[in-house]
N, C-alpha and C positions, 0 to 999 in steps of 0.2 A: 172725270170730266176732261177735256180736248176739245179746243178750239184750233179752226184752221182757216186760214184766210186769201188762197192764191186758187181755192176750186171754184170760185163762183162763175156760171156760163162756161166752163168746163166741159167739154166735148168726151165724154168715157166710156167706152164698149166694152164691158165686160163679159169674158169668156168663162162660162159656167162648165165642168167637167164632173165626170161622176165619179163622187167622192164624197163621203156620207158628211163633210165639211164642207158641201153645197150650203148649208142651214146657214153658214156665217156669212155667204154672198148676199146671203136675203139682207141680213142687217149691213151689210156692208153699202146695199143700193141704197135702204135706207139715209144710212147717216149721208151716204153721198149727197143724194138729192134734198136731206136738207141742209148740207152746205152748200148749195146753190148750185151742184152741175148739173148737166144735161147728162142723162143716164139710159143706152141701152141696152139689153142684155142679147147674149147669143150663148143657147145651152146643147150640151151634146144630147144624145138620145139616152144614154146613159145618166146625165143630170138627170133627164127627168124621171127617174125610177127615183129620186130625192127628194126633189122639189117639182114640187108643179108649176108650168110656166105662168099661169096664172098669177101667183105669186107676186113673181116679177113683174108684170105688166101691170099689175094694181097700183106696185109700191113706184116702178119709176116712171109710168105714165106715157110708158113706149110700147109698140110691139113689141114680141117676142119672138127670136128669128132661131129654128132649128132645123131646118129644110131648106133643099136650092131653092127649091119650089114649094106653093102653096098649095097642099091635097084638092080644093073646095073648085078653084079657079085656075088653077098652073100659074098663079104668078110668080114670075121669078124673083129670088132676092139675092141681087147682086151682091157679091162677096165683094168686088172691087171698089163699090159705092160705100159699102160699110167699110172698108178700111180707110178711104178716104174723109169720110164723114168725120173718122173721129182723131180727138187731138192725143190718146194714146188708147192701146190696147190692154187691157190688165184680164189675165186669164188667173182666175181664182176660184176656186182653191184649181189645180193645174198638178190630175196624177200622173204617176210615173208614164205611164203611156202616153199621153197628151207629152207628156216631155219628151220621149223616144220618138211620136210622130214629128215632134217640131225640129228636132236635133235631125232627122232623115228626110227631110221632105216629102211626108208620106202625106197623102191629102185626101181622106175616103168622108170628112163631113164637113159641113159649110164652117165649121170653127176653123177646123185647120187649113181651108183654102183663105178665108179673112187673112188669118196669120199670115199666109205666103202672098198675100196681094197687098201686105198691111206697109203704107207708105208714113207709117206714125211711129212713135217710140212704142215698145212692147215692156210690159211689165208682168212678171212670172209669178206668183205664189204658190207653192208645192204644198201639197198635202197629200203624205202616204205614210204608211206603217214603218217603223222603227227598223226593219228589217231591208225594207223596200228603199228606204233614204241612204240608208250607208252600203248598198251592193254597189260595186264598183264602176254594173253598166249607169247605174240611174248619175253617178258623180261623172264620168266622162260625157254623160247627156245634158247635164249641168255645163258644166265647162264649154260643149259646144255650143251651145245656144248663145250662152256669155260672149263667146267671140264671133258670134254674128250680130254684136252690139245690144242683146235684151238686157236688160237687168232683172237681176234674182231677188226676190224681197227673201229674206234672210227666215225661215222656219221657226217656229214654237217649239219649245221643250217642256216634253209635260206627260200627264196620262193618254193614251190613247186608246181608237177604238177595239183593238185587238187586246186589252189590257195592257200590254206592254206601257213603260215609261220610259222618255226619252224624245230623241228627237224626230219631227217631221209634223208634228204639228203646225198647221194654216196659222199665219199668224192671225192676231185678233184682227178684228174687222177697223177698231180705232187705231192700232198700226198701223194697219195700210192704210189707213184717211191719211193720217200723218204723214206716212212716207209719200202718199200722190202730190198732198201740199207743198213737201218740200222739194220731190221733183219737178213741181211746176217752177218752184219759187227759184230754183236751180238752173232750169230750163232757160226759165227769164235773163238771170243775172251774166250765165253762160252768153248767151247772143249777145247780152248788151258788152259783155268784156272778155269777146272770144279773143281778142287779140292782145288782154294782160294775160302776162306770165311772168309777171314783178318779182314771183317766190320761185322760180328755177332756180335749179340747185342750193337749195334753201331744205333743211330739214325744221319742222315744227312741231313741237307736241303740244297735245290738247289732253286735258284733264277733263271729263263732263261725269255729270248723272250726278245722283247719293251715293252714299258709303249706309252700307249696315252691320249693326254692331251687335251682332248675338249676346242673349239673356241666356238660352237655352234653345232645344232643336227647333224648336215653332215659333218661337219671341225675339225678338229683334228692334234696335232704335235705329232710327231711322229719320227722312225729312222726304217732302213735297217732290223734290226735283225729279223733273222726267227726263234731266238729259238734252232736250232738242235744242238748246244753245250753243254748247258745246258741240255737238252734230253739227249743227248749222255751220259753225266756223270749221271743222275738219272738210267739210266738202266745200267749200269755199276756198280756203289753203289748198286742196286739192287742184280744183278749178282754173288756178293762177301759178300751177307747176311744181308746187312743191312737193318733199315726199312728207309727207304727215303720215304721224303713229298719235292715235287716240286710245289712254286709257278709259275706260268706260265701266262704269259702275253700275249697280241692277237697272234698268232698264227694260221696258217692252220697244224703244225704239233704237233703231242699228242703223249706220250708214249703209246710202242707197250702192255707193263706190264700190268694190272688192279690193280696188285696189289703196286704198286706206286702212291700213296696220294698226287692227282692233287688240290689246290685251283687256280680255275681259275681269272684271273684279269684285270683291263684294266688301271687304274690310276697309276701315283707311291705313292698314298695314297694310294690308295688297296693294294700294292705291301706291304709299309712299314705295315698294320696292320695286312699284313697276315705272313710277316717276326717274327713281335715283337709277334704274337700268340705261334709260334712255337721254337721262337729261344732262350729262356731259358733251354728247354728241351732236344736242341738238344747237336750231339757231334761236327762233322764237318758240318760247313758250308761252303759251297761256292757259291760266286754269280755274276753268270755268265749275269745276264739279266742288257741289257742294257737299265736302267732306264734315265727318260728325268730329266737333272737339271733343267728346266723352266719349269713353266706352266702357262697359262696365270691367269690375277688379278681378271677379272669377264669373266662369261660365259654367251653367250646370249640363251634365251632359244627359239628365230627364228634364221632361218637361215637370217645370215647377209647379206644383200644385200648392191652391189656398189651405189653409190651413189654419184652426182657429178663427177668433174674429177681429186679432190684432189687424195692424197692417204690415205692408212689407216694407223694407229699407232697403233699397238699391245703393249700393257704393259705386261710384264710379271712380274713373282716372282719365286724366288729360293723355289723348291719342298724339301722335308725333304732328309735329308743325310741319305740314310739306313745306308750305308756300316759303317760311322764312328759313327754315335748312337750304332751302335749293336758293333762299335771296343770298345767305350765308359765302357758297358757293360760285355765284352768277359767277363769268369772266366776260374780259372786256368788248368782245366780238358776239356776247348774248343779250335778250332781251328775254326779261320777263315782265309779265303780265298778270295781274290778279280780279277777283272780284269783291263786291263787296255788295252783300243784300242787308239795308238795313232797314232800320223801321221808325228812328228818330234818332235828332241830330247827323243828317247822312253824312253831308260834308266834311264836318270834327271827325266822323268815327274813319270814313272813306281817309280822311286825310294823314292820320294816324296809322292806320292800316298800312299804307303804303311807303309811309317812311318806316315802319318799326319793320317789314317785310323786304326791305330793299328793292321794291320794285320797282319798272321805267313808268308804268301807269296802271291805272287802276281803274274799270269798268264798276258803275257805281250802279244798283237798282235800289229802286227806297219800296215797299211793300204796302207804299200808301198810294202810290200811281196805277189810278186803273189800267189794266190790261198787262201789267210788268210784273216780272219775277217769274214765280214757280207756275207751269200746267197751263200757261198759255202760248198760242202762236205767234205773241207780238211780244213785245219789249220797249220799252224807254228811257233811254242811260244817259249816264255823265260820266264822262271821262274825266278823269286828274291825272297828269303828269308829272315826273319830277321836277320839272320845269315850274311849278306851281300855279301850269296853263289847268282852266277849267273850260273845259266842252259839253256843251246839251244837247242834246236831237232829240229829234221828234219822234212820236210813238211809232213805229214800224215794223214789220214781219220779222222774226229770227232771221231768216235768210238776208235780208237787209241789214237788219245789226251789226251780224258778221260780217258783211264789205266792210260797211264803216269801222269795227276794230281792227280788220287788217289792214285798211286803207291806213289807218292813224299809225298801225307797227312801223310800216312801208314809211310813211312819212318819217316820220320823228329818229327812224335809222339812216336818212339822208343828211341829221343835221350834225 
């Protein structure tokens, strides 16, 4: 489940290429159109040996544009009108070729003339074979594209259709929802505060996502979190000049940025050594990932089979305390920040939390507030301070959250 709340009336042309992960653009117009955008597609000639335009035109209730012109009547379909019409461009899934034309300015079909007339932001998602993602033309076709200002939605890793496993998997189609929401949401915040840069020369690390904590090769504990908090405040810190390094834990969602310094993770021993790597150096922390306190004593390295009709006895052990090793730690010129998801008595537990961790404040979610916490778009926090100031807001987007806690860091470092 994913909720998203910045696509409604939403202006999106997506660019369909042929790539037998056309199938996910289908459900991709879907979920779009029913989080309220305006959705039209433009397919190569190629798409369509995938999917039929048909398809498309059922589910988003637009034409379907694959020709300058129309076989039946010669009507032309302006490329210029359609890059203007729309409030971004997202070519999905976007194979190697579509990337080598867009990287060259090579323009032989109405997709990639859109593209080169396209006065909107452009959004990339690549889907090619294992082989075809890591050759070194398709990675400098990357790069060039990037610095003609597109951005890259970040690839799946997984089986593919050539058998192969690995990377160049389209991401899921509820990724990209995610990521358009929060490039809107981005979009927005950006205009309204293109002129804060409060956090130059400011370095910040963010913690997000879950930690998982192997049983065995297939089992694992684990929790809810999908990470997009944490996101949400690394491209925000980003937004307002800082250099941010976000650790980041399993997750299907990635910062839209490149230039935000991802260590990927799965353990909260990875978590903690990629924490204590970076967190002398840094200025603001905040850590929003919700790390597992157990993990189990020994790990089998088969997968555990039932056995009998007893049951089983899991032993676990307490995993390392990032938040208060690193409060242990803090110096005088740092802040840090923590969270706290609770589910009753928030206040007592939030307020304990923050004095036994050493924190400056403490972002509080209670799990009885609709719309807050784990797997949604929105949130609704209370802040505590060490000051034993209490702040509320009101329910709002992740991307909004995150001003307001960096808003609050920026504050409270002026006093």
């Amino acid at each position: 489940m994913f909720l998203v709340n910045n696509l409604k009336n939403k202006k999106i042309l997506i660019g369909v290429t042929g790539s037998i992960a056309a199938y996910k653009a289908v459900i991709l117009t879907r979920l779009l159109v029913k989080a309220g955008a305006v959705v039209k597609v433009v397919m190569t000639d190629a798409a369509k040996t995938f999917v039929a335009p048909l398809t498309f035109s059922t589910l988003s209730k637009n034409p379907v544009y694959s020709a300058f012109t129309e076989s039946d009547d010669g009507l032309w379909n302006n490329h210029v009108e359609l890059g203007l019409w729309a409030d971004v461009l997202l070519i999905a899934p976007a194979t190697a070729n579509t990337l080598a034309k867009m990287s060259n300015g090579i323009c032989d079909n109405l997709l990639s003339a859109v593209y080169l007339s396209a006065k909107c932001p452009v959004l990339v998602a690549p889907a090619m074979d294992l082989d075809m993602w890591l050759h070194p033309s398709t990675k400098n076709n990357i790069k060039k594209i990037e610095s003609f200002g597109n951005k890259v939605i970040p690839v799946g890793d997984g089986e593919l259709a050539s058998g192969l496993h690995g990377a160049g998997r389209l991401a899921e189609p509820e990724a990209i929802c995610e990521y358009l929401d929060s490039f809107f949401g981005d979009s927005f915040n950006q205009k309204e505060n293109k002129e804060t840069t409060t956090l130059k020369g400011k370095k910040v690390l963010i913690t997000a996502g879950p930690t998982q904590e192997s049983l065995d090769p297939v089992r694992f504990i684990s929790n809810h979190s999908s990470g997009k908090m944490g996101i949400s405040i690394a491209e925000a810190a980003l937004a307002r000049g800082a250099e941010v390094y976000l650790v980041l834990g399993p997750s299907n969602l990635k910062p839209l940025s490149q230039e935000i310094n991802v260590s990927s993770v799965k353990s909260a021993e990875d978590m903690f050594n990629a924490v204590d790597k970076e967190f002398d150096s840094s200025d603001l922390i905040i850590m929003a990932a919700a790390v597992a306190d157990f993990t189990p004593i020994t790990t089998s390295d088969k997968k555990i089979k039932k056995s009998g009709k007893g049951n089983m006895m899991l032993e676990l052990t307490r995993t390392k305390d990032i938040l208060k090793t690193m409060g242990g730690r803090k110096k005088a010129h740092q802040m840090l920040v923590g969270f706290a998801l609770e589910t009753n008595n928030e206040i007592e537990n939030a307020t304990r939390k923050l004095n036994s961790k050493n924190l400056d404040f403490i972002v509080l979610n209670s799990m009885r507030e609709k719309g807050a916490g784990f797997k949604h778009a929105t949130n609704r926090i209370t802040i505590l301070d060490k000051y034993n100031k209490i702040t509320k807001f009101e329910l709002k987007s992740k991307d909004e959250v995150a001003l307001d806690i960096l808003s609050y860091a920026e504050k409270m470092s002026q006093n």
